[in-house]
N, C-alpha and C positions, 0 to 999 in steps of 0.2 A: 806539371803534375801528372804521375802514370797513372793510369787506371788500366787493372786490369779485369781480361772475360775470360771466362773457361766457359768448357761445354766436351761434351763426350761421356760423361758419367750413366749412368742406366742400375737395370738388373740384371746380374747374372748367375751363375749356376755358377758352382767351386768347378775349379778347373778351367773356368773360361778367360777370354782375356779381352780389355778394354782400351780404349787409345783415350786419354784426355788431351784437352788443347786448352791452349791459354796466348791470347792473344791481345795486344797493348794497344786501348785506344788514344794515342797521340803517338808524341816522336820518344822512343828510349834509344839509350847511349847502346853501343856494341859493348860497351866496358859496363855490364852491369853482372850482377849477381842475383840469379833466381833461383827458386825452390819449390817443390811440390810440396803440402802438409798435408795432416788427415786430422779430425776433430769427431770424436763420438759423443754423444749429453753424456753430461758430470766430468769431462778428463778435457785436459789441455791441449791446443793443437799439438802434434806432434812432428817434425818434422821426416819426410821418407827418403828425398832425395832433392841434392843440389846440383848447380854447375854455375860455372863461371862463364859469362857470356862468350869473352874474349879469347879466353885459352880454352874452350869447349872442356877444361878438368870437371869431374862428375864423384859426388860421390852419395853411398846408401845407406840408410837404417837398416842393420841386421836384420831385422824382419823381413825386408822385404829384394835384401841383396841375391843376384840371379833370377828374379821373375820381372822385377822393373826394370824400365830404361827411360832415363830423362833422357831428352836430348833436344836440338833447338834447330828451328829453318832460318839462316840468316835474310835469306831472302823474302818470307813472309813476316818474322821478327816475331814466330810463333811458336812459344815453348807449349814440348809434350810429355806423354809419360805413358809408356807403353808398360800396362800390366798385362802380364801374361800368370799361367795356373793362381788366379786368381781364390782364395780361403775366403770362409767367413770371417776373419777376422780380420780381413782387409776392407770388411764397412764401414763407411763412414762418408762427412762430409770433405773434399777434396779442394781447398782451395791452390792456387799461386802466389807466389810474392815475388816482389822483387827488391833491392836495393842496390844504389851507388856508393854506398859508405864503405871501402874496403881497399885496402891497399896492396896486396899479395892474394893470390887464387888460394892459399890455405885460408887466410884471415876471410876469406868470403864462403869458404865450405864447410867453415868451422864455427859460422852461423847457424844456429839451431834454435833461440827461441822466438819467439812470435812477435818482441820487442825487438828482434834485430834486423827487423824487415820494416821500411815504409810503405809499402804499395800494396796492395793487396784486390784478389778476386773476390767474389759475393757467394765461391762455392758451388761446386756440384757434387752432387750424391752419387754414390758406389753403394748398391747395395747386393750382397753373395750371398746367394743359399744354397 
């Protein structure tokens, strides 16, 4: 069973930029599928950004295409998410997920709700003014 941790979240001022991390305690497959989300009270996690472990393919919510970058340290087995000119509209809570359910790097970036992830982080807060 994966569990995951993030950590990097804080305050910042619009325009600034953030490194989140998420990092797996136990063993995960190189062939998984993870995701950054964001979640504000009252609204559904949303998802920002995917990739597919194996073929490092990446992809982004419109909102937030050109200032993110998921990307992953194979060697640490530590996915991140590099926000750059960071809005207030990008507050919120930030968790990870991950999942092995997917057969094709589209069928895994073409994962976007909150049910199509089993693993999940405990969340860290973004918050921009």
């Amino acid at each position: 069973h994966v569990q995951l941790v993030e950590s990097g979240g804080g305050s910042v001022q619009a325009g600034g930029s953030l490194r989140l991390s998420c990092a797996p305690s136990g063993s995960i497959s190189s062939n998984h599928c993870m995701g950054w989300f964001r979640q504000v009270p009252g609204k559904e996690r949303e998802k920002v950004a995917g990739i597919v472990n194996s073929a490092g393919h990446t992809n982004y919510a419109d909102a937030v295409k050109g200032r993110f970058t998921i990307s992953k340290d194979p060697a640490k087995k530590t996915l991140y998410l590099q926000m750059s000119d960071l809005k207030p509209e990008d507050t919120g809570e930030y968790y990870c997920a991950s999942d092995y359910r997917f057969d094709t790097s589209n069928s895994c970036l073409n994962k976007i709700k909150e049910t199509d992830f089993s693993a999940w982080g405990q969340g860290t807060q973004v918050t921009v003014s």
